[in-house]
C-alpha positions as CSV (number, residue, x, y, z in Angstrom):
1,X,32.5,-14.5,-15.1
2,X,32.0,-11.7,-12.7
3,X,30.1,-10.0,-15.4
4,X,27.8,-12.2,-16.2
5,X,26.9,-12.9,-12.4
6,X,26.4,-9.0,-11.6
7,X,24.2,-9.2,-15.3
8,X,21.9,-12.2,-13.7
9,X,21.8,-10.2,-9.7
10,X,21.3,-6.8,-12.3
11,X,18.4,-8.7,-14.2
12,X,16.0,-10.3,-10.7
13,X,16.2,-6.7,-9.3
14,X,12.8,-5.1,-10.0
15,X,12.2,-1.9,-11.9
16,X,12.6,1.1,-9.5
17,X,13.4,4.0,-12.4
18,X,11.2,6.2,-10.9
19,X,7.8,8.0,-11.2
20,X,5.0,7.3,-8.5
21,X,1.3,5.5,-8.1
22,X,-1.6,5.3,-5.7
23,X,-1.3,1.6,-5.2
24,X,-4.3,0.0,-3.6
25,X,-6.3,-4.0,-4.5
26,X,-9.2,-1.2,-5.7
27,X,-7.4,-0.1,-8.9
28,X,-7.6,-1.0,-12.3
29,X,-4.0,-2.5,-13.3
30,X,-3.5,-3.3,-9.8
31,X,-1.5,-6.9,-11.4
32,X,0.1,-4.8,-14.5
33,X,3.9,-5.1,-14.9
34,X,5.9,-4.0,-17.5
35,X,5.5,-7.4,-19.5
36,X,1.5,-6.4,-19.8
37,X,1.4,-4.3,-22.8
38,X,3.8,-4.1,-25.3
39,X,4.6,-0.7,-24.6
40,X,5.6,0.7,-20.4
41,X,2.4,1.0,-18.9
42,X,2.9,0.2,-15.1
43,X,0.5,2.2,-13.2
44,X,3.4,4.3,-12.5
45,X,4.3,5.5,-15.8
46,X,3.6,8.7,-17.0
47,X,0.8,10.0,-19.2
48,X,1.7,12.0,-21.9
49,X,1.4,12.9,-25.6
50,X,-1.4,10.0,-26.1
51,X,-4.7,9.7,-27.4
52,X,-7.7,9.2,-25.4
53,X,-8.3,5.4,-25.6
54,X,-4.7,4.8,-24.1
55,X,-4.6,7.4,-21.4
56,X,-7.9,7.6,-20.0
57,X,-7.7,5.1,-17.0
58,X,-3.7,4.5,-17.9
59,X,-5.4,2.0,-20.4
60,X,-6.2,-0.3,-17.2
61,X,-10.0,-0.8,-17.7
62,X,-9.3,-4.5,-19.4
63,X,-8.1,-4.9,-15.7
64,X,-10.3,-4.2,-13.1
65,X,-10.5,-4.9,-9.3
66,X,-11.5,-7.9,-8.0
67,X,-15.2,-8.0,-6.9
68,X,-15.8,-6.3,-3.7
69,X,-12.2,-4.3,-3.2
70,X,-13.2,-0.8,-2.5
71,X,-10.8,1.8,-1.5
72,X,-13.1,3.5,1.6
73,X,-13.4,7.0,2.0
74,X,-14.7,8.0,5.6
75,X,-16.3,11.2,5.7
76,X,-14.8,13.9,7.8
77,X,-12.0,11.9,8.3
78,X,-8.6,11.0,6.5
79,X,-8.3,7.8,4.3
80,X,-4.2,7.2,3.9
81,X,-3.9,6.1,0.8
82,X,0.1,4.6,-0.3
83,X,2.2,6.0,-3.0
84,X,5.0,5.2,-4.6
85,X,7.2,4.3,-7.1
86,X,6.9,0.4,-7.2
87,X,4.3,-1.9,-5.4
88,X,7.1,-3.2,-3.9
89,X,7.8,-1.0,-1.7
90,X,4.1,-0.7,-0.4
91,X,2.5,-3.1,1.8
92,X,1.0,-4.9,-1.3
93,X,4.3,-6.4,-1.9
94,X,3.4,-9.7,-2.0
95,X,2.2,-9.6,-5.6
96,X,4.4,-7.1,-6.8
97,X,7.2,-8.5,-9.2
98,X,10.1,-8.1,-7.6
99,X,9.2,-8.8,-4.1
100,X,9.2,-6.9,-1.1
101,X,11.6,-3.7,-1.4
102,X,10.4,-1.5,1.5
103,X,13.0,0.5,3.9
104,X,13.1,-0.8,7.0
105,X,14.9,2.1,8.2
106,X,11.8,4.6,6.7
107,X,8.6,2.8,5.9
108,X,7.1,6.3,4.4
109,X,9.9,6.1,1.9
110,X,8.3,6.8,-1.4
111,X,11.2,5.3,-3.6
112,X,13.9,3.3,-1.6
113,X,17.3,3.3,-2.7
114,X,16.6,5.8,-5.0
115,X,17.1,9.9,-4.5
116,X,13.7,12.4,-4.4
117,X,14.7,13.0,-8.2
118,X,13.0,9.8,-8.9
119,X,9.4,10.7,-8.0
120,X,10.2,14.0,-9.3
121,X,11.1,16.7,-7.0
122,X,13.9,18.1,-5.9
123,X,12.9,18.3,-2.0
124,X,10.2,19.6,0.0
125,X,9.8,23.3,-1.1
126,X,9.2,21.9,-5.0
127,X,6.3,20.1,-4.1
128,X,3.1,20.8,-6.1
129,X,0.5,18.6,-4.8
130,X,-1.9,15.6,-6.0
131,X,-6.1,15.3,-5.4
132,X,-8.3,12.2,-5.4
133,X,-11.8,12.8,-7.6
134,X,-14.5,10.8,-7.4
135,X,-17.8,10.2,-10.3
136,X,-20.8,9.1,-8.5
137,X,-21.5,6.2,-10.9
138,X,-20.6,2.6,-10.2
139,X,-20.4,1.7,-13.9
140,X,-16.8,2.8,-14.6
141,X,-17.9,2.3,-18.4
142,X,-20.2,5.5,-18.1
143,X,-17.9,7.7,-16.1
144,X,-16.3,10.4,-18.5
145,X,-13.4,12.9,-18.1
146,X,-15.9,15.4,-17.0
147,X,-17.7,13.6,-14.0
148,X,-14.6,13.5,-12.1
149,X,-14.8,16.1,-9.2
150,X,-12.0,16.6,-7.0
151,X,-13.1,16.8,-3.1
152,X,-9.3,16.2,-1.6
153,X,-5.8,18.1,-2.3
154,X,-2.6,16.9,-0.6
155,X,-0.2,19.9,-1.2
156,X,2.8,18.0,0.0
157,X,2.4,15.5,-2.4
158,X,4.3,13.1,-3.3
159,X,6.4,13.0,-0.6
160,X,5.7,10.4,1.8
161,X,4.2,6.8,0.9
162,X,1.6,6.8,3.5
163,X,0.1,10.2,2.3
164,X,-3.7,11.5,4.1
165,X,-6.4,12.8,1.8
166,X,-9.1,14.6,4.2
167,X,-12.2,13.6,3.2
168,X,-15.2,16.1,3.0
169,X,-17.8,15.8,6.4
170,X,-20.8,16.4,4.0
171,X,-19.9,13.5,0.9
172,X,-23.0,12.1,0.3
173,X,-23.4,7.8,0.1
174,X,-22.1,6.2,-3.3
175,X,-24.6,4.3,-5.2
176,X,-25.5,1.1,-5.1
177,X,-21.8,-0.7,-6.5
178,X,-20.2,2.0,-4.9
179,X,-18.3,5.5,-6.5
180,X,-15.1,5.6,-9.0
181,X,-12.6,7.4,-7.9
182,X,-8.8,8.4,-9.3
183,X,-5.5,9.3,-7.9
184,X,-4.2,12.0,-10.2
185,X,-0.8,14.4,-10.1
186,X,1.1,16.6,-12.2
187,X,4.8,17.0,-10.5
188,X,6.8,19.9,-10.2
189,X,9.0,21.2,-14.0
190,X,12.1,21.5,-11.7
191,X,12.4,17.5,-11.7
192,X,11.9,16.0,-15.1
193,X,9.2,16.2,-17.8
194,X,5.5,17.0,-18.7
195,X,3.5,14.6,-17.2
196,X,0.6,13.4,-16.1
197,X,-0.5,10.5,-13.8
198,X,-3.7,8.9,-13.2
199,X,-4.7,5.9,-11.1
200,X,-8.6,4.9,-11.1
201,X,-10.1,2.9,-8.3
202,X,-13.5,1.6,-7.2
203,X,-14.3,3.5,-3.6
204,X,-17.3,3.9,-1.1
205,X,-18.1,6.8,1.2
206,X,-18.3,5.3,4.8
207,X,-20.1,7.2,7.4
208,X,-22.3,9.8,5.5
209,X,-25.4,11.3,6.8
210,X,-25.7,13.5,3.9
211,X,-27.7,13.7,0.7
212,X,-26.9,16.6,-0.5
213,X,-25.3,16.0,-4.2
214,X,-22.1,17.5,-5.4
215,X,-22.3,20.3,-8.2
216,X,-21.5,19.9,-11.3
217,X,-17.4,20.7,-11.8
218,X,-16.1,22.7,-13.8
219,X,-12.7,23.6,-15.2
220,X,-10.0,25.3,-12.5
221,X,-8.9,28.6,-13.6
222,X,-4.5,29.8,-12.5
223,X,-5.5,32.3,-10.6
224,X,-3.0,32.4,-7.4
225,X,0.3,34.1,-6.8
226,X,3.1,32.9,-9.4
227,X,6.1,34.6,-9.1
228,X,8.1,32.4,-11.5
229,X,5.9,33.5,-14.1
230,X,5.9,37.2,-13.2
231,X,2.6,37.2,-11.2
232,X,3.7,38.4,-7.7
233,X,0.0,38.9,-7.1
234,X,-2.8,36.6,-6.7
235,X,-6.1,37.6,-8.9
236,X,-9.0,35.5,-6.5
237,X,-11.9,36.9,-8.7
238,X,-10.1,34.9,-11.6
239,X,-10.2,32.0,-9.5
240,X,-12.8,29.0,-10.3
241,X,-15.0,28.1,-7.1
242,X,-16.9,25.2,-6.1
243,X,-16.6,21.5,-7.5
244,X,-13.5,21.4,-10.0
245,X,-12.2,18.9,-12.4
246,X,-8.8,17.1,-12.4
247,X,-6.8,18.2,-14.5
248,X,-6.3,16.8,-18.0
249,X,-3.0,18.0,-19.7
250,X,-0.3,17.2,-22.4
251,X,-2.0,14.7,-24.1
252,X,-3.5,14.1,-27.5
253,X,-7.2,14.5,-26.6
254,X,-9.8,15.4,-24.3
255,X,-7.4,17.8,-22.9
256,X,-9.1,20.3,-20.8
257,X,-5.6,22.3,-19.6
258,X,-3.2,23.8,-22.1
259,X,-0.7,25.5,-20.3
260,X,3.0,25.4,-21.6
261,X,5.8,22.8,-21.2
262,X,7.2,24.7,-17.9
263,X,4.2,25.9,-16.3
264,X,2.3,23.0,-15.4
265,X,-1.3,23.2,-13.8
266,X,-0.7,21.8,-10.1
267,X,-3.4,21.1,-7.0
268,X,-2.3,23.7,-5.2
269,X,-3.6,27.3,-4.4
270,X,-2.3,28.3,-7.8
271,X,-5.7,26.9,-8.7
272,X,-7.7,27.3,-5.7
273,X,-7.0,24.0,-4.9
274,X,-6.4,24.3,-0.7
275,X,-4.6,21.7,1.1
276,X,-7.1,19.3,2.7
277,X,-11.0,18.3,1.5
278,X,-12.5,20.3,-0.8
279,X,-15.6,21.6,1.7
280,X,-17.6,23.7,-1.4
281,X,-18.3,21.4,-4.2
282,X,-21.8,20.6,-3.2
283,X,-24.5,22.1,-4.9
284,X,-25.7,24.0,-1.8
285,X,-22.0,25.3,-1.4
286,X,-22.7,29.3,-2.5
287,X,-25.7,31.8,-3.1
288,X,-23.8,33.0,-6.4
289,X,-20.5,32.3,-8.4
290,X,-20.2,35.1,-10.7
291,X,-18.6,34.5,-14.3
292,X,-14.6,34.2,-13.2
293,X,-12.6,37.6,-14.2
294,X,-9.6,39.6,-13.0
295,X,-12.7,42.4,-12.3
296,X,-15.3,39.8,-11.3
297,X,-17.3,40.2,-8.4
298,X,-16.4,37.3,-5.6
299,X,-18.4,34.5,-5.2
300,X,-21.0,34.6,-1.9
301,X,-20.9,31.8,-0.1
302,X,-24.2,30.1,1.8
303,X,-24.1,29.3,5.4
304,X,-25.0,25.1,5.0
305,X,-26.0,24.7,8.2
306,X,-28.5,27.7,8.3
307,X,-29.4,28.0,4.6
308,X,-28.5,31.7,4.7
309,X,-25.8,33.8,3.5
310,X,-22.9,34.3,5.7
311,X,-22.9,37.7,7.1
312,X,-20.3,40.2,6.4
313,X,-17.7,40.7,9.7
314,X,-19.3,44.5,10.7
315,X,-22.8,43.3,9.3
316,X,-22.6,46.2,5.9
317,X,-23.2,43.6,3.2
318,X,-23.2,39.8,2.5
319,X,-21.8,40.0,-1.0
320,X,-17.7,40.3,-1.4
321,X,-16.4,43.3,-3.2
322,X,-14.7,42.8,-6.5
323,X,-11.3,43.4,-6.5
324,X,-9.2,44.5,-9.4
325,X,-6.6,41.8,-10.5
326,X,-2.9,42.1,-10.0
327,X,-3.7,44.9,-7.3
328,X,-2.6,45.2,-3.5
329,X,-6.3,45.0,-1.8
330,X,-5.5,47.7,1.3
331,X,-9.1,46.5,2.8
332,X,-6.8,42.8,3.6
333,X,-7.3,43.4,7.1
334,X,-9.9,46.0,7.4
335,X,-12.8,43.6,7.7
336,X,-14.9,45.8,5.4
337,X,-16.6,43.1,2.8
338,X,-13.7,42.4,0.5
339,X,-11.3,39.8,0.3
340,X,-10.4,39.0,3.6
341,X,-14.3,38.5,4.5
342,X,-14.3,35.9,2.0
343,X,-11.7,34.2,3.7
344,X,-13.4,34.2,6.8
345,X,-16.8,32.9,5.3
346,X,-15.0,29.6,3.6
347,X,-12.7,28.9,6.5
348,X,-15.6,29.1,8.6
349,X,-17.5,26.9,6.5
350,X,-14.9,24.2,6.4
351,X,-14.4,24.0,10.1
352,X,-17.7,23.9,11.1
353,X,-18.1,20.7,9.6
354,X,-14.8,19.4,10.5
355,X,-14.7,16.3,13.5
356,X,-11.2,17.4,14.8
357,X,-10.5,20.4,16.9
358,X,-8.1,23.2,16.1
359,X,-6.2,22.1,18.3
360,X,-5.3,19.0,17.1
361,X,-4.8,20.2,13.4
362,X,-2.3,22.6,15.1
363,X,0.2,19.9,16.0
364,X,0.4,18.5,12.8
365,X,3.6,19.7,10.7
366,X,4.4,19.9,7.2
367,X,5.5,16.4,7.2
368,X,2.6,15.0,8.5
369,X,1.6,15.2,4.9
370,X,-0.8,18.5,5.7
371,X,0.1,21.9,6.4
372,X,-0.5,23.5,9.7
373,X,-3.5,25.6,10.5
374,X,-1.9,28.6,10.3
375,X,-0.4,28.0,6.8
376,X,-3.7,26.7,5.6
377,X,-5.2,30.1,6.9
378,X,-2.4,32.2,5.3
379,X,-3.5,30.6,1.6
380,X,-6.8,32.5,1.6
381,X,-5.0,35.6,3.8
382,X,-2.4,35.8,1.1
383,X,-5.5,37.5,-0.9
């Protein structure tokens, strides 16, 4: 008898096995459960080893958003999206299956009563990151794999269910119907599988006083420091600048990243992916991006509130030096043109359109879901 009533108790709790979502009324499967399909396709499943039709959008586009639910994205500014491993521990509880599930004792818990292994990491220092893209089309029927650009990188991700994406100052308004956007994230090898997870959503940029258009994104290139595979050095001119596309990975089709089981691409500096909004997608971003290469020369950067090229730091040239890959650059902190000077340029670039003061970003710690100023700096310093 005892059986048979922890069976029943066993049976009402609701599915907790793990994975994570962005979990918002502005997604497609926002009402999916695990009695939708005849296969698991909660918008916390994983993507992986299927074709296009079943992947793109998680297979959610038969269940859209109810009219008017946008997810808003206010520019210059952080929009907190929530994560986690079932709506029920968000605070969207309410028409989640199983009912509310949240910790009382630690609302940013991403997966309660369950350990970090079940959102895939095995604590802090194996996080890997996740982005938000967005297409500028309000048809979600046109948008393809391609017009995704990524404009904001959470490097401590996932982590926390409350989780800030900074949004770029210069995002230019949606369209009428507003943008599409997606959640997407490739976890760390260290804590189960190959996969790949994607959450689409309708969203508007709030606030803008721009129309300048992003560029056209390309495909982000491993380029940064990766000493589990060998690479102690980071190879910048092999790095892919400007607007960048999410990554697309392990699946059947339409792939546009085919690195191995174990070396996953992540949103993180391995891909020039910095923590926080993506300030140089726009098409008014850089002067030049040469061809990427281990030889290549660096990218020059424009100044966007002047229109002109950022000058060099002693004033002898406005172009960055190539730099050979693989190879300690000894002009790091000579301020001669190279590497460092490049650093300089984007940071400077960022932060001039940034609403918050230095100050202010350098009381925020790792946990608050960005890293502090002066690890942000070190990522282009590391160069």
């Amino acid at each position: 008898m005892l059986a048979i009533v922890s069976l029943a108790i066993f049976t009402l709790l609701p599915r907790v096995s793990g994975h994570s979502a962005f979990f918002h009324p502005s997604m497609w499967g926002f009402n999916v459960t695990d009695k939708t399909f005849d296969y698991d396709n909660r918008p916390v499943a994983p993507i992986k080893n299927m074709n296009f039709d079943k992947w793109w959008f998680h297979n959610h586009l038969d269940y859209p958003p109810n009219e008017g639910d946008f997810f808003e994205l206010p520019v210059g500014e952080p929009a907190t999206a929530e994560i986690a491993c079932n709506k029920g521990a968000t605070s969207y509880f309410a028409s989640s299956e199983g009912g509310d599930i949240r910790d009382p004792n630690n609302p940013n818990n991403v997966c309660p009563n369950s350990g970090t292994e079940a959102y895939h990491t095995l604590g802090f220092d194996d996080l890997e990151g996740c982005a938000l893209a967005i297409a500028y089309k309000s048809d979600v029927k046109q948008v393809q794999p391609e017009d995704f650009t990524i404009f904001s990188v959470n490097q401590t991700c996932v982590w926390t269910r409350f989780t800030e994406f900074q949004v770029p100052a210069r995002m230019p308004p949606c369209p009428e119907g507003g943008c599409i956007c997606s959640f997407f994230w490739i976890h760390s090898p260290n804590s189960g599988g190959e996969e790949n997870y994607m959450n689409g959503f309708r969203c508007d940029v709030t606030g803008s006083i721009s129309d300048v258009p992003l560029a056209k994104p390309t495909v982000a290139r491993r380029c940064g420091a990766d000493p589990v595979n060998n690479r102690l050095q980071a190879a910048p001119a092999n790095c892919t600048y400007g607007a960048k596309q999410p990554f697309y990975w392990f699946n059947n089709e339409r792939n546009n990243m085919f690195e191995g089981t174990y070396s996953p691409p992540v949103y993180n500096d391995r891909y020039n992916f910095l923590d926080g909004a993506q300030d140089d997608i726009f098409i008014d971003s850089y002067l030049s991006v040469p061809t990427p290469a281990p030889n290549a020369a660096m990218p020059l950067l424009a100044d966007v509130s002047a229109k002109l090229p950022i000058a060099s730091i002693n004033d002898s040239t406005t172009a960055i030096a190539p730099r050979a890959c693989g190879k300690a650059d000894s002009s790091l902190s000579s301020g001669d043109g190279s590497t460092a000077e490049y650093a300089k340029a984007k940071r400077d670039m960022s932060d001039a359109h940034r609403p918050w003061s230095r100050s202010r970003i350098a009381l925020m710690s790792r946990r608050s879901r960005k890293l502090d100023w002066k690890k942000r700096r070190s990522l282009w310093n590391m160069w």
